[in-house]
C-alpha positions as a printed Julia matrix, in Angstrom:
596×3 Matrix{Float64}:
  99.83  125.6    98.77
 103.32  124.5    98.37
 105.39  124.7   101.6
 109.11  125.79  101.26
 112.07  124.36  103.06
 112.2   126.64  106.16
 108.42  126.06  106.52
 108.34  122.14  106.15
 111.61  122.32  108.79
 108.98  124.13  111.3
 106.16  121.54  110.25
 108.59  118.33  110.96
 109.43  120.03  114.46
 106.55  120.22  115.09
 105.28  116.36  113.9
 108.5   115.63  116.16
 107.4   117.08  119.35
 103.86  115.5   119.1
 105.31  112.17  118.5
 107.79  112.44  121.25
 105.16  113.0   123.22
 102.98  110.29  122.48
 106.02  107.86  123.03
 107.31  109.61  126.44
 103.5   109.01  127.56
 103.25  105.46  126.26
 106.43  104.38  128.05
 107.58  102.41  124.89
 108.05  102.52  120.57
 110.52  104.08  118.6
 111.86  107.17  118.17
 114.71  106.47  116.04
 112.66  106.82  112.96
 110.7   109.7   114.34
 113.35  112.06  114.74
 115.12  110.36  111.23
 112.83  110.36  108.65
 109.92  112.73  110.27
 111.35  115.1   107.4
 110.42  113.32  104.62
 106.8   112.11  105.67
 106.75  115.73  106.46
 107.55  116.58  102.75
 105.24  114.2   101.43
 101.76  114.93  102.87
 102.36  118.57  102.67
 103.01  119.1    99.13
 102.84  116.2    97.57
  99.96  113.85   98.85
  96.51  114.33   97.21
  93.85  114.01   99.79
  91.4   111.53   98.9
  93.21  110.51   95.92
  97.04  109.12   96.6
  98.05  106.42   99.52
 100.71  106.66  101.45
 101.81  103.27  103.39
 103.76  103.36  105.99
 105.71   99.83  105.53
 108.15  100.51  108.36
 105.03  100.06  110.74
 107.24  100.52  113.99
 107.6   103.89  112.77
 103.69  104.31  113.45
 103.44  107.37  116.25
 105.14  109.3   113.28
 102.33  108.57  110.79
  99.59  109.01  113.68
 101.22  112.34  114.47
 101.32  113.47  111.25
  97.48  112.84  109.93
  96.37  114.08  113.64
  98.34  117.71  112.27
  97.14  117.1   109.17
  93.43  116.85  109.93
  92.62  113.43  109.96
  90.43  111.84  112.38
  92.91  110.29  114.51
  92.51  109.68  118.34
  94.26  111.4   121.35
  98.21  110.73  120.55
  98.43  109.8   124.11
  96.13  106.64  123.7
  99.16  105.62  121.78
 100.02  101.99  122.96
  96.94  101.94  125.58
  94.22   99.13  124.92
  91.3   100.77  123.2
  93.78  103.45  121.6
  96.71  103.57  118.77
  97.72  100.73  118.18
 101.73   99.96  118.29
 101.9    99.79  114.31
  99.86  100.89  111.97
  96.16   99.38  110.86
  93.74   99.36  108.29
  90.13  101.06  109.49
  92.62  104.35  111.33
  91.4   107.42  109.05
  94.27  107.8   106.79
  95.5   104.47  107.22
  95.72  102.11  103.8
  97.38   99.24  105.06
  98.24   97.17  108.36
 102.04   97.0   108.31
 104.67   96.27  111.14
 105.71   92.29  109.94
 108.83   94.07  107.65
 108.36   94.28  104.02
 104.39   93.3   103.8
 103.73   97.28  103.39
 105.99   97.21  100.06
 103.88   94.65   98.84
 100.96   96.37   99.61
 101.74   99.67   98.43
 102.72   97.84   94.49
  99.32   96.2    94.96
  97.35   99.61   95.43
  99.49  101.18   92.55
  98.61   98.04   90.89
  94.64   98.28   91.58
  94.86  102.52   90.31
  96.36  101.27   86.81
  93.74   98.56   86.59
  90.74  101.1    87.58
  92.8   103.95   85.61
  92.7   105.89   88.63
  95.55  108.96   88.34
  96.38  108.02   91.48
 100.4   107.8    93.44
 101.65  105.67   96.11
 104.14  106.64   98.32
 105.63  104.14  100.18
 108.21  104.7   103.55
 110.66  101.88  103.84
 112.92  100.63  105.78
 116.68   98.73  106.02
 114.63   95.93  107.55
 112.15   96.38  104.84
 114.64   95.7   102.04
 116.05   92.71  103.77
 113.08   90.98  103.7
 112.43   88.75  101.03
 108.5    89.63   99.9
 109.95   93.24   99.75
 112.45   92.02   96.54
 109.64   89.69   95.78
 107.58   92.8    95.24
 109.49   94.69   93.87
 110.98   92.75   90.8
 106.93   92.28   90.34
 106.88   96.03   90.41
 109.4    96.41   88.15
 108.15   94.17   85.62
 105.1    95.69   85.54
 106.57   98.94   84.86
 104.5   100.1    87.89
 105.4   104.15   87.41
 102.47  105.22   90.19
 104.75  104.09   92.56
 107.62  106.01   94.24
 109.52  104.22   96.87
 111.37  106.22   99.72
 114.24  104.21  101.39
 114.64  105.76  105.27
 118.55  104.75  104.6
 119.76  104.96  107.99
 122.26  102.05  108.12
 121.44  101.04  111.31
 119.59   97.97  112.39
 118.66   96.25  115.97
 121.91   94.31  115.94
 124.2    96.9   114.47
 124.89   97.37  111.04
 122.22   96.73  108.47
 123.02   94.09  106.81
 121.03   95.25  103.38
 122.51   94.08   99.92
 125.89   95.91   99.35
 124.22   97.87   96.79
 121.03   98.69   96.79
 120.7   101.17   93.97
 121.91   98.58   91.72
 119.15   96.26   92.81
 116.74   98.06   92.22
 117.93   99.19   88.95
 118.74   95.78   88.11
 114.66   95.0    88.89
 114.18   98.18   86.62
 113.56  100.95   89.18
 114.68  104.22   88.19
 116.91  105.82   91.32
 117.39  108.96   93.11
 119.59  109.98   95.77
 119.22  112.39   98.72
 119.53  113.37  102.11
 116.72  112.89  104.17
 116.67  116.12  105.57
 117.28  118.46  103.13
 113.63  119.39  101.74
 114.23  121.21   98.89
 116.63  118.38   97.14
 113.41  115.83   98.71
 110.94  118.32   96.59
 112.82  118.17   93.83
 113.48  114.33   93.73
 109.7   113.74   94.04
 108.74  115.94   91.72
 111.57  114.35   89.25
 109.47  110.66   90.29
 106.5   112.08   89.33
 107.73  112.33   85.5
 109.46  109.07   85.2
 108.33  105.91   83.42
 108.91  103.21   85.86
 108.33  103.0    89.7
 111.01  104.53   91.27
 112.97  104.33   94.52
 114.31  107.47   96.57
 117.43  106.79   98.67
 116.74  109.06  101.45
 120.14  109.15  103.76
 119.55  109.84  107.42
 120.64  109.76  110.91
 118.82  107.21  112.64
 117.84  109.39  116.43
 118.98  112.72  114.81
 119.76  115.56  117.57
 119.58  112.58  120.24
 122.2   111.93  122.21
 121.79  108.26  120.98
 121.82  109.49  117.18
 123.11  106.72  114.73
 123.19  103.78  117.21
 121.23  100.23  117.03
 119.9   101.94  121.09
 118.15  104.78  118.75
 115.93  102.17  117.12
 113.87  101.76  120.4
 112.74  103.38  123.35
 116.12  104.36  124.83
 116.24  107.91  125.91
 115.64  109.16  129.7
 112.58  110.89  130.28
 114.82  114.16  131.08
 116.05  113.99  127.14
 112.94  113.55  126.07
 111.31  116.46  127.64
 114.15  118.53  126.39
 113.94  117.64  123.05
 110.07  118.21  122.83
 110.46  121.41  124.16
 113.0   122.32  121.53
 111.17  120.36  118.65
 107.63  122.77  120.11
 106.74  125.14  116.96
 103.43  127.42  116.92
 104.08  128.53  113.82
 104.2   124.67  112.29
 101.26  123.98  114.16
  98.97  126.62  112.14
 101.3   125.59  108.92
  99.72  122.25  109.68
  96.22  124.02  110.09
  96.44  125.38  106.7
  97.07  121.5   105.73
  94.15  120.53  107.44
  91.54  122.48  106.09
  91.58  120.05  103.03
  88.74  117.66  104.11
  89.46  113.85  103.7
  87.81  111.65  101.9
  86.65  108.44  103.56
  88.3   105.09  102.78
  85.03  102.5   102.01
  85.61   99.05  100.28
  83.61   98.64   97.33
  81.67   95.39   97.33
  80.81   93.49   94.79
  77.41   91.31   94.77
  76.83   87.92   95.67
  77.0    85.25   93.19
  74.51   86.0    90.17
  71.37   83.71   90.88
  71.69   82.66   87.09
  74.75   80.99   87.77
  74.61   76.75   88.08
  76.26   74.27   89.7
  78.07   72.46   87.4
  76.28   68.91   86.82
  79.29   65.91   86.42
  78.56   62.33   87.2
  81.76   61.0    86.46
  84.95   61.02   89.08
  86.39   64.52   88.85
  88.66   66.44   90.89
  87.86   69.55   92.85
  90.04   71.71   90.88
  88.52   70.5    88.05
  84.93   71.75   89.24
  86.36   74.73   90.72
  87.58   75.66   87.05
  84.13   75.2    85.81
  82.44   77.2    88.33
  84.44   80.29   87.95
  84.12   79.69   84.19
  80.82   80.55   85.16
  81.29   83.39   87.48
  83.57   85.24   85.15
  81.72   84.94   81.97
  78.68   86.01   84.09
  80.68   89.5    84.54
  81.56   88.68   88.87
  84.01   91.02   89.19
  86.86   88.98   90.36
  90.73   89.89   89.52
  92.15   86.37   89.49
  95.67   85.76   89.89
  98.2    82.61   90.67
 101.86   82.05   91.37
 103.0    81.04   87.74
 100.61   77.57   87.97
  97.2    78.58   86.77
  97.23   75.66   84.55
  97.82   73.49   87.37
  95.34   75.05   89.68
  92.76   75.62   86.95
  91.95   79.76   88.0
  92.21   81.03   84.36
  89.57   80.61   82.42
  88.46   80.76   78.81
  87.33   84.4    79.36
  90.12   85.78   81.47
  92.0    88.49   80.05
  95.82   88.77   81.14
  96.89   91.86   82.85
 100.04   93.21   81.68
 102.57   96.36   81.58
 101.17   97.47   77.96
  97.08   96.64   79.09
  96.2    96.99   82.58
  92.23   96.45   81.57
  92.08   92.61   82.11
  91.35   90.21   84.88
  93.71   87.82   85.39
  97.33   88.32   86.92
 100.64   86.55   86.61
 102.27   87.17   89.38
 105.21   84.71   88.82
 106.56   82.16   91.3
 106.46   84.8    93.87
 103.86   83.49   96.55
 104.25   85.66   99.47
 104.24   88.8    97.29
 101.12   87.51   95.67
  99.61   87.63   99.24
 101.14   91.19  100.12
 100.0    92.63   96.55
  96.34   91.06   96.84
  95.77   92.63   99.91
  96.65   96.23   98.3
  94.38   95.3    95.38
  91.78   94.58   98.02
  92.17   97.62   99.92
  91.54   99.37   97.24
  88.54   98.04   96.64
  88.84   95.09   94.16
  87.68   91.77   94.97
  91.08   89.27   94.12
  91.65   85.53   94.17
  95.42   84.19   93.88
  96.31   80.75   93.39
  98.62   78.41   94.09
  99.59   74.52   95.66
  98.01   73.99   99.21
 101.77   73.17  100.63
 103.13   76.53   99.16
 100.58   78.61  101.4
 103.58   78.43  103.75
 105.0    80.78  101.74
 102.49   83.24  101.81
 101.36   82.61  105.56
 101.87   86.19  107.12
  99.77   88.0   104.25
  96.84   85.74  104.66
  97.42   86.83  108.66
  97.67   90.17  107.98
  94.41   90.19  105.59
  92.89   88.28  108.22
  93.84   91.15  110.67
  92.68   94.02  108.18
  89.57   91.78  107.39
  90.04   91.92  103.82
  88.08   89.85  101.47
  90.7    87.94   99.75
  90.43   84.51   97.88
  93.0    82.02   97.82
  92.82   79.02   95.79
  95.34   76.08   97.36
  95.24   73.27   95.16
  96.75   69.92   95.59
  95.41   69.12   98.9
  96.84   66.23   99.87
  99.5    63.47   99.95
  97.64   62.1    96.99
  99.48   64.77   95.03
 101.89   61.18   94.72
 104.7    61.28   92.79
 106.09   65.08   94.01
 106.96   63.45   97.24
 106.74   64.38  100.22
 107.82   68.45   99.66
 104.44   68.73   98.01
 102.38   66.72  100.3
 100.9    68.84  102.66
 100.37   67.93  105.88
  99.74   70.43  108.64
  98.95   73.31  106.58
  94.88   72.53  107.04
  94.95   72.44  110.6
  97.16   75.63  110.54
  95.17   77.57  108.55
  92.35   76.23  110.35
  93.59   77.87  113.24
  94.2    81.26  111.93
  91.04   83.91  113.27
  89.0    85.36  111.03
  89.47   83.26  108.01
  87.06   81.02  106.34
  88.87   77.46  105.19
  86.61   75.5   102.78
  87.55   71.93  101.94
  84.75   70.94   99.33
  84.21   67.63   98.26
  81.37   67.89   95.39
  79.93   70.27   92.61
  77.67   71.66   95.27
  80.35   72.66   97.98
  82.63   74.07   95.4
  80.12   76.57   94.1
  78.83   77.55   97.86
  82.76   77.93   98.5
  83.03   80.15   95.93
  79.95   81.73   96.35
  80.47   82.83   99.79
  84.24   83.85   99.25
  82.44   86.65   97.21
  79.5    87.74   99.14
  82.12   88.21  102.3
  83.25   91.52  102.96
  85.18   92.02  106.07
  87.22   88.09  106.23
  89.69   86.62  104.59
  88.67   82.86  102.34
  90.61   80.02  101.42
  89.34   77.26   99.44
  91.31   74.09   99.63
  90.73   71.4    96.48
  92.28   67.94   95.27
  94.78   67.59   92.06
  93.28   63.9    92.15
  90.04   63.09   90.53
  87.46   61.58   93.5
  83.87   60.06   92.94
  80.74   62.34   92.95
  78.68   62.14   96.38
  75.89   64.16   95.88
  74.6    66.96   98.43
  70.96   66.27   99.33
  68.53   68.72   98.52
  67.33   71.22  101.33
  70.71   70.92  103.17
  71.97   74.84  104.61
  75.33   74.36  103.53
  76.0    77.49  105.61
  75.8    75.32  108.68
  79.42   74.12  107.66
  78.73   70.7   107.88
  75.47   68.35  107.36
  74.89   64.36  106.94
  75.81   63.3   103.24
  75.27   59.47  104.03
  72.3    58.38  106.25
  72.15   55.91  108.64
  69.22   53.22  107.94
  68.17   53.62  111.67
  66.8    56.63  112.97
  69.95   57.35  115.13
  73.41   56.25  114.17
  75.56   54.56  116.28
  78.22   55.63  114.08
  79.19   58.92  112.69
  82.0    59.46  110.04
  83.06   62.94  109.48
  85.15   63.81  106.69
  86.19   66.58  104.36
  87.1    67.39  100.31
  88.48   64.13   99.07
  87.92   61.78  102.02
  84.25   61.93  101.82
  83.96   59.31   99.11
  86.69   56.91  100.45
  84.02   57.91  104.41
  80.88   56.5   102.54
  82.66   53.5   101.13
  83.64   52.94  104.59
  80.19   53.09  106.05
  78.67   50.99  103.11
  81.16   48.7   104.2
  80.47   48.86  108.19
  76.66   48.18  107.97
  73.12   50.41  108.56
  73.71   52.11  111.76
  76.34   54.71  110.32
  76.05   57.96  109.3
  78.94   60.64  107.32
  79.07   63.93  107.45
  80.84   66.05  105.08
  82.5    69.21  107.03
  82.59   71.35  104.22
  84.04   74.66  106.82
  85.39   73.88  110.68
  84.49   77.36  111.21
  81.17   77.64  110.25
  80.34   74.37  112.71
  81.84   75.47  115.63
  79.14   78.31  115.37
  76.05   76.07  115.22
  74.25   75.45  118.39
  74.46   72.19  120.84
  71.26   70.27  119.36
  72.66   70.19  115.45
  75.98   69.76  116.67
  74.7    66.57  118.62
  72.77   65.38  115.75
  75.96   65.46  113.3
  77.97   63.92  115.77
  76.05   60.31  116.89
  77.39   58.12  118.71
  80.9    57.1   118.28
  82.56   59.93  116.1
  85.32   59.11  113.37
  87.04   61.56  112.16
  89.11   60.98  108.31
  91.09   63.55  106.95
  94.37   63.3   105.04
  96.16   66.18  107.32
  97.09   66.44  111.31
  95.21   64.76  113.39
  95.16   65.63  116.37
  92.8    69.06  115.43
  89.85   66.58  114.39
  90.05   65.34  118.22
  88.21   68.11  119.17
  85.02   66.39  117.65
  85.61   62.69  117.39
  86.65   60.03  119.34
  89.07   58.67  117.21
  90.57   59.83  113.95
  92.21   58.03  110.61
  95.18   61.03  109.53
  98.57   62.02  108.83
 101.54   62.55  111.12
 104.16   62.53  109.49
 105.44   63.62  106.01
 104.49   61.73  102.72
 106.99   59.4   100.47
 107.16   59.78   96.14
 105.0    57.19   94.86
 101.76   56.83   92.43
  99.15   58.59   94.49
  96.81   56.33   94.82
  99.18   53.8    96.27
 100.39   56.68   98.76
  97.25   57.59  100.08
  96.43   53.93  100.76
 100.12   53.27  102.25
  99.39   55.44  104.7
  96.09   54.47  105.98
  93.58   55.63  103.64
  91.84   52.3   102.23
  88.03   51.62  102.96
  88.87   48.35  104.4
  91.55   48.92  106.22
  89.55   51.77  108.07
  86.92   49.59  108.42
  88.09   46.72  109.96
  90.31   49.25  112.38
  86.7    50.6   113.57
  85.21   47.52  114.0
  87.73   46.54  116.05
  86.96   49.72  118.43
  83.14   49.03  117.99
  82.17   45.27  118.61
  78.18   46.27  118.37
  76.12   48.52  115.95
């Protein structure tokens, strides 16, 4: 059924009043964008959105109580509006596991991103699928918005139609978007369209004109921010500004029976459930790649996913314009691009943080990606990994160049703190291999997860082979690599990824009573139980890592890192500059320990 203009008027009322309600009850949000652009979400999922079948993301998260109000009409199976705000209820933006809700989204601009992503994951499963997107002035002004949206645009992504809640009007007064915005986006090769934002049949129209264009395109929807308040078109109409008197009044005049059973009519279309497809755990054919030379971890990363893809794993691999670098496209990738959208492998350009925004929409809808780029550039990228942390999304992400070793880059390459502060980040696993063996378990569980969020962190320098011994549970995140001569070591060395060679060198150097363990995940430890922690931890604990210290102090006693930034230089001579030489390391712990 196609609703006309007078209709969907009665039908936005109505979405109005509910919302109202929901924020005069929670005692805070915003109802700027409720009474502003409740029109055209209105529009949308009553003649336009496909139940089951097309997305729409609701990027301007703060606007959430409108989207909640609008699948609880609709039929979706949405809690009491009134639990709005309340612990245990609806959340204050939007998030990923709500019926009808594709995407977590409040942090401004991450829900572009991950609406290109899903419109990106329909052409790839040739889905005839569209994805509406509601943005924002604060949306456009962030920078992984025009990050997305120049990938967008080079894709020729034309499942996509963007609607721009143009409003003017920002916390602080004016927006301060670009001074053109249509020319932007045509300059990224959007097709426009301009209309008001409450006039439904020019809305209809527009959409319907989207629908038959060849590119993504963006709708300039003009609107009144607070529309019929007395705050209407004022930075106060963004938040919760209105006296409980005005807001009473205008529910009562926003109150429609008529677009309440209009909505019924909408509701009777049953919705299909959201569930993640998952793809199977590594293929038990699969090996470990055997190398008895010095290699890097990149390296052996390369050859294990050589292995994974060839082997038909699923995977849609992907890396900021340095896969060559970072070694995630293989011999039997197959590039993705705007004339064949049947491969594996995606360029995304040097365009980091939308990389992160657009793997989380492929992952939502149910594609299992990996995205690569250099450990120090994860920065960049930092509040998508949060957010697919959040959603529990099974993204990879493959951060290369781990360390100050990196050499001759200097010191805005060398990364420092980015370990401990990914370390720190819930619900994400952070692998720091440091053989064959850990690389392939890294990978390995990256793909059998299903509800978290993996990084796996590897060296640009090449590092000698320490063998894993047979029988060890790797999933115990950390296990003795180097055994002490005596039944319990005085000593314990615990290092990660590319210190674990320099670790035994320093414990071959020390004498018999010392031990190294290899901490392959800081997560997975923390979740073993007091007797194995004890026995990986004997004695006197150092800890040797080329990263922040003062994290490893939560295990050891004393600990050989990094605190402060890096200097250009070959980078073997850096690493040892700045404290990373076997003897200097061990003489320093001798020093502490006069007897073993």
């Amino acid at each position: 059924m196609i609703f006309d203009a007078k209709q969907l008027k009665e039908m936005s009322n109505t979405v109005k009043a509910h919302a109202l309600d929901a924020l005069r009850c929670a005692g805070s949000g915003h109802f700027g964008i409720v009474l502003g652009a409740a029109d055209i979400i209105t529009t949308i999922y009553a003649n336009f959105l496909r139940r089951g079948q097309d997305k729409f993301i609701m990027s301007a998260g703060h606007g959430s109580i409108l989207l909640y109000s609008v699948l609880k009409l609709a039929g979706y199976d949405i809690q009491d509006l009134k639990s709005y705000r309340k612990i245990g209820g609806l959340p204050g933006h939007p998030e990923l596991g709500i019926d009808g809700v594709f995407a977590t989204t409040g942090p401004l601009g991450q829900g572009v991103g991950n609406a290109i992503g899903m419109a990106l994951a329909a052409k790839i499963k040739k889905s005839d699928e569209y994805v509406f997107c509601l943005c924002s002035d604060g949306d456009l002004m962030e920078g992984v918005a025009s990050e997305s949206i120049t990938f967008a645009g080079r894709y020729k992504l034309d499942n996509v139609i963007l609607l721009w809640d143009d409003n003017g009007i920002s916390i602080d007064g004016k927006a301060l978007t670009d001074i053109d915005v249509a020319k932007r986006m045509l300059a990224a090769g959007w097709s426009v369209l301009k209309v008001r934002g409450n006039d439904f049949d020019k809305l209809n129209k527009a959409i319907n004109k989207a629908k038959l264009i060849h590119s993504p395109v963006f709708i300039q929807c003009v609107t009144t921010i607070g529309q019929d308040s007395s705050l209407a078109g004022t930075p106060a109409a963004h938040g919760f500004a209105l006296s409980d008197s005005e807001i009473v009044k205008l529910i009562e005049h926003f109150m429609s029976p008529n677009g309440e059973k209009l909505w019924g009519t909408v509701a009777k279309n049953v919705s299909a459930k959201y569930v993640l497809n998952q793809l199977e755990v590594c293929p038990k054919n699969i090996k470990v790649p055997s190398v008895n030379k010095d290699i890097s971890t990149r390296e052996l990363s390369g050859i294990f996913l050589q292995e994974l893809i060839s082997n038909g794993v699923g995977l849609i691999g992907g890396s900021a314009d340095l896969s060559s670098s970072t070694n995630v496209k293989t011999k039997s990738h197959v590039l993705i691009s705007p004339q064949k959208f049947n491969g594996n492998f995606i360029n995304y350009g040097v365009r980091e943080h939308a990389m992160g925004a657009i793997m989380n929409g492929l992952a939502t809808a149910g594609l299992r990606p990996y995205g690569s780029t250099f450990l120090v550039f994860s920065d960049y990228m930092r509040p998508a990994i949060r957010l697919a942390a959040l959603s529990k999304l099974p993204v990879i992400y493959v951060f290369t160049h781990d360390s100050v070793a990196v050499g001759a880059d200097g010191p805005t390459h060398q990364p420092i703190e980015q370990l401990a502060s990914l370390r720190l980040m819930p619900n994400l696993n952070v692998f720091r291999p440091c053989n064959a063996t850990e690389v392939a378990y890294a990978w390995c569980k990256a793909i059998s997860e299903n509800d978290k969020p993996t990084a796996i962190v590897l060296s640009r320098q090449k590092i000698k082979q320490i063998e894993t011994p047979k029988g060890v549970d790797l999933s115990c995140g950390a296990y003795i690599i180097h055994k002490a001569e005596a039944n319990h070591a005085k000593l314990t060395i615990v290092a990660t990824g590319s210190e674990v060679p320099l670790a035994v060198s320093v414990a071959e150097k020390i004498g018999k009573n010392v031990q190294v363990v290899s901490m392959l995940s800081v997560e997975m430890f923390r979740k073993q139980d007091e007797k194995y922690k004890k026995q990986m931890l004997c004695g006197f604990v150092v800890a040797i890592e080329a990263s922040s210290s003062s994290p490893w102090f939560e295990f050891a006693d004393a600990v050989v890192g990094i605190d402060t930034f890096g200097v250009s230089g070959d980078g073997s001579m850096v690493y040892s500059s700045l404290g990373f030489d076997a003897d200097l390391i061990a003489s320093d712990i001798l020093k502490k320990i006069k007897t073993l």
